[in-house]
Backbone as a chain_set.jsonl record, in Angstrom:
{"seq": "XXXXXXXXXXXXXXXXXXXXXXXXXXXXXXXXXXXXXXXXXXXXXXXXXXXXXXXXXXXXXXXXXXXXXXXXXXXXXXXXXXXXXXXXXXXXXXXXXXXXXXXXXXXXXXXXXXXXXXXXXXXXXXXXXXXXXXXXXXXXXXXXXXXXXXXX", "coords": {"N": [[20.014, 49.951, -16.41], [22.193, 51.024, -17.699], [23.171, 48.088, -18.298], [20.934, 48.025, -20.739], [21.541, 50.348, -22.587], [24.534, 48.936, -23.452], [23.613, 46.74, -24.595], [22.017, 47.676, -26.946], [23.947, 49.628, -27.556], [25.533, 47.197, -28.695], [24.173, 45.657, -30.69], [23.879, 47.988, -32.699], [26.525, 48.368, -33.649], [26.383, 45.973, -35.074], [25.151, 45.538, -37.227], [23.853, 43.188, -38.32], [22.492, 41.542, -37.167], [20.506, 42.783, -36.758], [19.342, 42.583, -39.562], [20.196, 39.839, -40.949], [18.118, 37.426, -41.055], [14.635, 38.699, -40.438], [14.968, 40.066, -43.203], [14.059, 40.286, -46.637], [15.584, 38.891, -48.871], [16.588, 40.197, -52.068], [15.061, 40.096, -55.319], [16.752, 38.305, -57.984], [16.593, 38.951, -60.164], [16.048, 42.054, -60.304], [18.843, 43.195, -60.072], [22.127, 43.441, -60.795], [25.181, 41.307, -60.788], [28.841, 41.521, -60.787], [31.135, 38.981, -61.427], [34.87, 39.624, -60.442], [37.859, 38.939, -61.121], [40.853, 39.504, -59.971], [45.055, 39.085, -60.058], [46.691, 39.264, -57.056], [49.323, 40.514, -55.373], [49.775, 39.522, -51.529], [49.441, 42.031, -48.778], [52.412, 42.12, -46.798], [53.451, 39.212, -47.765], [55.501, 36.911, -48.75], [58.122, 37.092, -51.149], [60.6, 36.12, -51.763], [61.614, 33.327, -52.199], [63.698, 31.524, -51.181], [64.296, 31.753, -48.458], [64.364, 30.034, -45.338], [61.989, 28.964, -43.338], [59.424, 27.874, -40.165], [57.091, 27.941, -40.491], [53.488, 28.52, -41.699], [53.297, 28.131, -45.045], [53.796, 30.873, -47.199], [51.898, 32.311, -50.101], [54.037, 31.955, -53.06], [53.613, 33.331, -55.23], [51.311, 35.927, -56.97], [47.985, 36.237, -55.866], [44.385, 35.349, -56.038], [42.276, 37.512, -55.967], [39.131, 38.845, -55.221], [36.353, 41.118, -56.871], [33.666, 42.814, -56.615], [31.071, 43.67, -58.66], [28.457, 45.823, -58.175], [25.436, 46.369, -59.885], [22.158, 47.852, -59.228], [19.131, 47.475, -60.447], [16.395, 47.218, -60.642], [14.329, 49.432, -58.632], [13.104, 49.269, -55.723], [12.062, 51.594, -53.991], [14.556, 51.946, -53.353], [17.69, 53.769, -51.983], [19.675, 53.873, -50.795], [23.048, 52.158, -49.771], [23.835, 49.632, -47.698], [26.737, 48.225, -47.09], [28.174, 45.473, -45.5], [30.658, 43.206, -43.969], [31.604, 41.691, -41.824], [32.899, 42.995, -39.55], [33.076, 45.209, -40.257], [31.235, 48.585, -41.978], [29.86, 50.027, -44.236], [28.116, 52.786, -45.442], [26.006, 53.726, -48.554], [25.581, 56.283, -51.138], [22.995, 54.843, -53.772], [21.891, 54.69, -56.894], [20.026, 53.487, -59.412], [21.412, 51.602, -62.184], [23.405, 52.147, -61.718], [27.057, 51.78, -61.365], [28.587, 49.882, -58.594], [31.519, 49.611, -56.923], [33.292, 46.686, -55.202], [34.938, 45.537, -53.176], [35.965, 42.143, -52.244], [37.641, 40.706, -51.184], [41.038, 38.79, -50.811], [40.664, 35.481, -51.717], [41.29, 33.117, -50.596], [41.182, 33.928, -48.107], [38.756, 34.664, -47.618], [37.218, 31.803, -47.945], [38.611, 30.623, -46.037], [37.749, 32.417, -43.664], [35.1, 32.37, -44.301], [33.151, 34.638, -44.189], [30.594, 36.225, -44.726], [29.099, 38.715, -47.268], [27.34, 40.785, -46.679], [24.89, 42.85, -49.206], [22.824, 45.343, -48.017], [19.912, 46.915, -48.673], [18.168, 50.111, -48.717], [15.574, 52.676, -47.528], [15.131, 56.372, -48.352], [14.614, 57.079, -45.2], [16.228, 55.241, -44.474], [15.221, 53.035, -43.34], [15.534, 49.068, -43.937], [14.479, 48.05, -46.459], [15.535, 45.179, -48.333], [17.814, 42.731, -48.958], [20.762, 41.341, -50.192], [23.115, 38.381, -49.843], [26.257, 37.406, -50.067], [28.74, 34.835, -50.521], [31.767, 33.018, -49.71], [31.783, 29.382, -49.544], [33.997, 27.297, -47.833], [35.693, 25.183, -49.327], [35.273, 26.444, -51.813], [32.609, 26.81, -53.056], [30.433, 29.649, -54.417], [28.014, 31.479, -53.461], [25.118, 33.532, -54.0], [22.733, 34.493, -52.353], [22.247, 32.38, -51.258], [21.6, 30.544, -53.337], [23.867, 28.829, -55.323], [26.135, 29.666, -57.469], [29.056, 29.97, -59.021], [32.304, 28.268, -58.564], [35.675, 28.444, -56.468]], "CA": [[20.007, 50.963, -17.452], [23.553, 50.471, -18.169], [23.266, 47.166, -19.611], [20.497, 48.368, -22.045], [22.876, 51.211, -23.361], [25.615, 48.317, -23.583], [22.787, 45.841, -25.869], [21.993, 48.664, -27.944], [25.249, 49.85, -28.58], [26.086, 46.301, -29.65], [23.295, 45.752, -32.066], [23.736, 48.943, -33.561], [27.71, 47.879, -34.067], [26.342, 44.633, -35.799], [23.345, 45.519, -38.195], [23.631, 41.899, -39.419], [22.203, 41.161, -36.513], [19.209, 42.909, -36.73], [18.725, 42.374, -40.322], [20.01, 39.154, -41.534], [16.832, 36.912, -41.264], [13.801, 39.158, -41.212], [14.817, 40.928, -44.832], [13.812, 39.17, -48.129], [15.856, 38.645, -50.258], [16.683, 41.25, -53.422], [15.29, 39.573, -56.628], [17.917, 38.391, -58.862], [16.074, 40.318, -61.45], [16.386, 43.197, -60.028], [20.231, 43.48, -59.384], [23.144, 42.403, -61.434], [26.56, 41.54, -59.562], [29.837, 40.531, -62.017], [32.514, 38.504, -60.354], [35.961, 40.638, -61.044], [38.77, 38.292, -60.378], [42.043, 39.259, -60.7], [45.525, 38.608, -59.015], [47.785, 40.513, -56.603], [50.44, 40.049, -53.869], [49.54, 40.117, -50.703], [50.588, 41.908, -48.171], [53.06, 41.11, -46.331], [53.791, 37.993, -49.047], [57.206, 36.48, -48.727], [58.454, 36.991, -52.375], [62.066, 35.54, -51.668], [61.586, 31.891, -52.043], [64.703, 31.111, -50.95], [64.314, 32.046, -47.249], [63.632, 28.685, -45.123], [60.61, 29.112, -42.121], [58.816, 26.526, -39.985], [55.642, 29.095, -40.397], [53.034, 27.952, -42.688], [53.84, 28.402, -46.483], [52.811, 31.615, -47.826], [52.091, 31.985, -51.447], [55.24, 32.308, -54.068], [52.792, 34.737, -55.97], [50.189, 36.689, -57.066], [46.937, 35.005, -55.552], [43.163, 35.801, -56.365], [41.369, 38.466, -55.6], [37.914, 38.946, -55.727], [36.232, 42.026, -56.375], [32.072, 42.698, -57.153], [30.484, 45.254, -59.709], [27.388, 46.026, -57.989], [24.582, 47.091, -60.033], [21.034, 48.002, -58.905], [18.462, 47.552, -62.018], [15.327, 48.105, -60.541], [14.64, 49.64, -57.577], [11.96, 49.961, -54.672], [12.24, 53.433, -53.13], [15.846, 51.753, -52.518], [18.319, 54.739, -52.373], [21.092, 53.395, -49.826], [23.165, 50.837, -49.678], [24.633, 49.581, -46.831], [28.125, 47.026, -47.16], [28.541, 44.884, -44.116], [31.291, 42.152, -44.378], [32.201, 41.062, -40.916], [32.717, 43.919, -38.296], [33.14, 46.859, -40.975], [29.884, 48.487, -42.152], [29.765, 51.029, -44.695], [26.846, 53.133, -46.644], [26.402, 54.955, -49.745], [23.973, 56.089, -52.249], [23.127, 54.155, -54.682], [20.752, 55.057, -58.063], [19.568, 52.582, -60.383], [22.014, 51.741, -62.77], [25.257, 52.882, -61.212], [27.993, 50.215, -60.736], [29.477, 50.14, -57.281], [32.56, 48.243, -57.417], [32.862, 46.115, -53.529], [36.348, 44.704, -52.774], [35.659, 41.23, -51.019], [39.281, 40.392, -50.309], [41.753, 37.484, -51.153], [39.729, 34.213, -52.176], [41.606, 32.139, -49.459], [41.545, 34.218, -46.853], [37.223, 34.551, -47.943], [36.922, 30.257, -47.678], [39.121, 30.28, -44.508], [37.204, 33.073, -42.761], [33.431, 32.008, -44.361], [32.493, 35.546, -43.367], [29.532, 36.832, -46.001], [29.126, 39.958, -47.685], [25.988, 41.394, -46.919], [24.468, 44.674, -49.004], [21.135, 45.55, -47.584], [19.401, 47.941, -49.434], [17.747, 50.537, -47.707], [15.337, 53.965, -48.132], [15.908, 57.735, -48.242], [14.843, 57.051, -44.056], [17.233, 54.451, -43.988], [14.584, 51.366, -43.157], [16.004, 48.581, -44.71], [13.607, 46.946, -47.267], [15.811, 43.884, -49.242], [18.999, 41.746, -48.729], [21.625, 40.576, -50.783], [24.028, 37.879, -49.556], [27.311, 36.86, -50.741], [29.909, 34.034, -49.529], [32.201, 31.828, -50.168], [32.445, 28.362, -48.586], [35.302, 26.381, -47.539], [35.367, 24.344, -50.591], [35.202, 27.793, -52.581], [31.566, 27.676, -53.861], [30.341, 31.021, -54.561], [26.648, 31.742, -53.096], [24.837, 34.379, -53.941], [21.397, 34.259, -51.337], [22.015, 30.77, -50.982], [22.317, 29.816, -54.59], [25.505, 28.491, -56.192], [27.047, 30.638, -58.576], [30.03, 29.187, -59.495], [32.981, 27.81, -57.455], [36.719, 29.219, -57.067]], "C": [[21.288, 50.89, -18.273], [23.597, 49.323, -18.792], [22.083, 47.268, -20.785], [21.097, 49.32, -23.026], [24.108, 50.055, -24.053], [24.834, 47.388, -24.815], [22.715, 46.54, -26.882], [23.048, 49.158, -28.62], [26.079, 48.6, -29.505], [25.421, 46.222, -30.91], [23.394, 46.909, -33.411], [25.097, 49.124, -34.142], [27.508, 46.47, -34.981], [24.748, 44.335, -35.755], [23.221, 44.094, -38.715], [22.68, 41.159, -38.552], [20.657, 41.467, -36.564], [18.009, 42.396, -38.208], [18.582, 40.655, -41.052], [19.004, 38.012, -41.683], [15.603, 37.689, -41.113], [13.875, 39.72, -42.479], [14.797, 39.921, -45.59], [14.88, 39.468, -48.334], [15.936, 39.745, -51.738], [16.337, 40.1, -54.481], [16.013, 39.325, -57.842], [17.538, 39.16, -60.023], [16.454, 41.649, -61.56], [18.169, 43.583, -59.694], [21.319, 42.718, -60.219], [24.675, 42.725, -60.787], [27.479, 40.74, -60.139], [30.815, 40.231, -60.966], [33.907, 39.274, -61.035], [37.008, 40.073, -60.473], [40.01, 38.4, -60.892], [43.177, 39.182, -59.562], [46.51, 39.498, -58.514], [48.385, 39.48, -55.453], [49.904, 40.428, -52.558], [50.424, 40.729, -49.624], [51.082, 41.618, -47.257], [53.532, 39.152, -46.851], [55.23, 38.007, -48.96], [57.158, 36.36, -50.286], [59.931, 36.177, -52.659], [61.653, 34.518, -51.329], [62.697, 31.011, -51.287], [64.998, 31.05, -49.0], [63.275, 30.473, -46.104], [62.846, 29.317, -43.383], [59.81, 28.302, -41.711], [57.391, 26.85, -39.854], [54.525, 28.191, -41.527], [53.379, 29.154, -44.207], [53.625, 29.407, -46.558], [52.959, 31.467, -49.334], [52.998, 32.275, -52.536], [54.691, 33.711, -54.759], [51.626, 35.127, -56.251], [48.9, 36.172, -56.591], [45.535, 35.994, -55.621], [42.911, 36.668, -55.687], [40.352, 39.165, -56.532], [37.246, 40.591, -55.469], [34.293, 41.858, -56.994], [31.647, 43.913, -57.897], [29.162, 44.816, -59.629], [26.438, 46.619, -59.071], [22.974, 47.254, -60.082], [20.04, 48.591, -60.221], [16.918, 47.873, -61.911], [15.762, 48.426, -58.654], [13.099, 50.038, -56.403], [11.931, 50.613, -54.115], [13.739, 52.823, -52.324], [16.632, 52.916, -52.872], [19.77, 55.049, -51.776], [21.441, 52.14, -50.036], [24.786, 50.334, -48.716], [25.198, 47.896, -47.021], [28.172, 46.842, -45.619], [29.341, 43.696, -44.479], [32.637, 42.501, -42.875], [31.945, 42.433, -39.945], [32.755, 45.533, -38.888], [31.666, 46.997, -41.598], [30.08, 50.151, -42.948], [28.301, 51.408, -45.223], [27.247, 54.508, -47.181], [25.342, 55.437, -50.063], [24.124, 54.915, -53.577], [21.939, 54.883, -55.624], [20.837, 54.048, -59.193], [20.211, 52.719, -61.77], [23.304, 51.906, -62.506], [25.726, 51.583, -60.696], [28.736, 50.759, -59.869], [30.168, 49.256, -57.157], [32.641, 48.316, -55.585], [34.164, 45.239, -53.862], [35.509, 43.743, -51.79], [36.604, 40.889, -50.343], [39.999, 39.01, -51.01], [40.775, 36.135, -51.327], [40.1, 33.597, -51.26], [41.363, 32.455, -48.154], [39.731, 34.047, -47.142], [37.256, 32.741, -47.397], [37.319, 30.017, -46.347], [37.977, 31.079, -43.26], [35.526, 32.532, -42.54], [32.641, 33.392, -43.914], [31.914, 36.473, -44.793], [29.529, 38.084, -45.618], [27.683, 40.249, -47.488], [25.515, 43.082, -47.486], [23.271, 44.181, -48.727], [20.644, 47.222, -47.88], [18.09, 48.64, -48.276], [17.028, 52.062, -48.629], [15.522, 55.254, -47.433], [15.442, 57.629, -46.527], [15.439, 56.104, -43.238], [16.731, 53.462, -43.328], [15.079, 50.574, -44.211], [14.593, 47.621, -45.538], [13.983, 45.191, -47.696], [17.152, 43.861, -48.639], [19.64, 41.055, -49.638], [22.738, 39.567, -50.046], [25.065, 36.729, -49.541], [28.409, 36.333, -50.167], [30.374, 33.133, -50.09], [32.276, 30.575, -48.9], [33.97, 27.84, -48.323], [35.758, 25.672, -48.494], [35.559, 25.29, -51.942], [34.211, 27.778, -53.295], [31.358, 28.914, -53.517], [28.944, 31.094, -54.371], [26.265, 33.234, -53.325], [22.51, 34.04, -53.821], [20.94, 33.154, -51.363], [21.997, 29.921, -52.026], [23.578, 30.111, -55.134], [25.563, 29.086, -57.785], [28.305, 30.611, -59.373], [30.978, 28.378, -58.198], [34.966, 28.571, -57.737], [37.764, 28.034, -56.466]], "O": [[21.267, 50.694, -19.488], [24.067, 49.362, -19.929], [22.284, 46.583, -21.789], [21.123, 49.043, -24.225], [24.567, 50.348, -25.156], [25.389, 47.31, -25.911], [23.329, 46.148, -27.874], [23.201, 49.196, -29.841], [26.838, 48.727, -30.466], [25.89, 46.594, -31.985], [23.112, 46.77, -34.601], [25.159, 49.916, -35.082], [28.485, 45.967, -35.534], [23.86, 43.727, -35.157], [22.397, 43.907, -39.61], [22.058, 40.215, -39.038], [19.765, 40.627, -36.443], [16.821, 42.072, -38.228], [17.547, 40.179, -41.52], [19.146, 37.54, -42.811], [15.012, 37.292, -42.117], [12.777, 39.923, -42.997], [15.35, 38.84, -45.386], [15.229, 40.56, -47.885], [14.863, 39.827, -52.335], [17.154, 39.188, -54.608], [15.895, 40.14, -58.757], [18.264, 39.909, -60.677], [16.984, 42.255, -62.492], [18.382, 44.467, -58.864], [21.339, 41.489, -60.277], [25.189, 43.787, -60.435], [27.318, 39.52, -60.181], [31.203, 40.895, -60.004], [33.867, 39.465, -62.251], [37.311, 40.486, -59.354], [40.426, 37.781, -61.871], [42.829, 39.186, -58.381], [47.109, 40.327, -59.199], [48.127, 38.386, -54.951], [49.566, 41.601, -52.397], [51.584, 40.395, -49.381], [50.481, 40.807, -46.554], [53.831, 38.202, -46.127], [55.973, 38.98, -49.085], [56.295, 35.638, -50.784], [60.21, 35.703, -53.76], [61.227, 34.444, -50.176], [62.454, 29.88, -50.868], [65.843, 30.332, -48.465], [62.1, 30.109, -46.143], [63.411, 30.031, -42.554], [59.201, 27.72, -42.61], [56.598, 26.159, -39.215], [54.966, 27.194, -42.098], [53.583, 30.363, -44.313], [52.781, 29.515, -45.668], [53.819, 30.761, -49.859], [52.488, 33.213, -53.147], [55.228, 34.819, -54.785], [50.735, 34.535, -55.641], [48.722, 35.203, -57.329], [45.576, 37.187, -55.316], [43.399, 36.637, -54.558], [40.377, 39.691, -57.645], [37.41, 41.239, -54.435], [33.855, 40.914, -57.652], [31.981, 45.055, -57.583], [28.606, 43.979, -60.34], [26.787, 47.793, -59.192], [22.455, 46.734, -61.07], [20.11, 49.677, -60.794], [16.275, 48.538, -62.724], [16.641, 48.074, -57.868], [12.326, 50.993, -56.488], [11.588, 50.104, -53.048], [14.052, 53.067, -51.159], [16.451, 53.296, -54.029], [20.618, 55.906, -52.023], [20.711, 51.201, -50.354], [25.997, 50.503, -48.862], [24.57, 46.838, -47.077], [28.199, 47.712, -44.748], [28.81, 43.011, -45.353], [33.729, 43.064, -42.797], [30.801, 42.802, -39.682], [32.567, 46.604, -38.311], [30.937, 46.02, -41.773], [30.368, 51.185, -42.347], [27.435, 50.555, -45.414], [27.929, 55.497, -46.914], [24.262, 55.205, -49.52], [25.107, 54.381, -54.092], [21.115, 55.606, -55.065], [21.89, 53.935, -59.82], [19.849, 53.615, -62.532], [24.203, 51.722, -63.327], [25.215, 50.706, -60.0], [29.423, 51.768, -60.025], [29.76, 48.097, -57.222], [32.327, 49.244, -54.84], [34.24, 44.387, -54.747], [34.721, 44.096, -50.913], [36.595, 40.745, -49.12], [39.315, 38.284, -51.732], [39.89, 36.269, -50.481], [39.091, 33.235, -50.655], [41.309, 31.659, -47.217], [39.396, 32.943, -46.711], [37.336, 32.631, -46.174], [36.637, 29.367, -45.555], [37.516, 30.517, -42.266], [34.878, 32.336, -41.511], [31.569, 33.276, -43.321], [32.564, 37.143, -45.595], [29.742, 38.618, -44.53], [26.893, 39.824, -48.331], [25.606, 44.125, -46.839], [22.746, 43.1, -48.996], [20.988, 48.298, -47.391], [17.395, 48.073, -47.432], [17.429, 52.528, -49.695], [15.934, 55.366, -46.278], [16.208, 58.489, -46.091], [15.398, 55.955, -42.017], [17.523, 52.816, -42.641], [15.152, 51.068, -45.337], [13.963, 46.683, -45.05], [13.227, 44.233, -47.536], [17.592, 44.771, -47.937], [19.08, 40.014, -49.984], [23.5, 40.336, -49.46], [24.91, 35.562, -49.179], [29.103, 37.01, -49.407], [29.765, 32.408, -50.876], [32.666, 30.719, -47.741], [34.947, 28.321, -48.896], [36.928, 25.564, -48.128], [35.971, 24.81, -52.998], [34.294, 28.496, -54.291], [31.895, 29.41, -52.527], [28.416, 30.651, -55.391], [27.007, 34.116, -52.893], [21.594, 33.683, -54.562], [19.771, 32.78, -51.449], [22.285, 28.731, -51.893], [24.172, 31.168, -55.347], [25.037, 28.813, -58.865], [28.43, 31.307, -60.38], [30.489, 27.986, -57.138], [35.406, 29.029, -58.791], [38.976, 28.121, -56.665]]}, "num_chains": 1, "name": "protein.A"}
C-alpha cells in the first residue's frame, strides 16, 4: 500500500510523465508563440575580468536570454494552462487571446540542460486535451513540437 502512495505521489510530481506522449499536439494554427530574446547578466557572473580561476570561464557579459509570448488563438474548451519545464510545474488561466509571457532561462544553460518546455493545455476540470512542446538542442536549434524554428 505504501509503495502505491509512493508511485502516485511521484507521477503526480511529474505530469510530463503522464502526459507527454498520449496528448496531440496543439495546432500551430491555433496558438502563436514569439521568441523574446534579450540579454542579461547572470547570476552570480564574474564581471571582474581581471581575477585569474582554474574554474571554467564564465561569461565577460550580458548573455541571451530567452523569453516566450504565449498566445492562445483558438481554443477547445481550453481554459488552463499548465507550464512544466523540468521539475517546476505551474498553472494559470488562460483566455483566448491573452499573451502569457514564459521565462525559459539563459540559452546556454537551455542547450546544456536539453530540458523542454512543456504547456499542456487543459479544461475548466483540468483534463488535459493538447500539448505544446518547446526545446532547445545542443547545437541550439529551436523546436517547437518537433519542428525547427530557428536556431540560436
Amino acid at each position: 500500500m505504501k509503495a502505491l502512495f509512493l508511485i502516485i505521489g511521484f507521477l503526480l510530481l511529474h505530469p510530463k510523465l503522464l502526459w507527454s506522449q498520449q496528448l496531440p499536439f496543439k495546432a500551430s494554427a491555433e496558438y502563436e508563440a514569439k521568441v523574446d530574446l534579450s540579454f542579461k547578466h547572470k547570476p552570480g557572473q564574474n564581471i571582474d575580468t581581471f581575477t585569474y580561476t582554474d574554474e571554467k570561464k564564465k561569461p565577460d557579459g550580458p548573455v541571451a536570454y530567452l523569453v516566450i509570448h504565449f498566445k492562445l488563438l483558438v481554443s477547445n474548451n481550453e481554459v488552463k494552462l499548465r507550464i512544466i519545464q523540468g521539475a517546476t510545474s505551474k498553472l494559470e488561466k488562460i483566455k483566448t487571446g491573452e499573451v502569457k509571457k514564459i521565462e525559459m532561462g539563459f540559452v546556454d544553460d537551455l542547450k546544456e540542460a536539453g530540458t523542454p518546455l512543456q504547456l499542456v493545455l487543459l479544461d475548466d476540470k483540468k483534463n488535459a486535451i493538447s500539448q505544446i512542446l518547446i526545446s532547445i538542442d545542443k547545437d541550439g536549434t529551436f523546436l517547437m513540437n518537433g519542428e525547427k524554428q530557428g536556431q540560436f
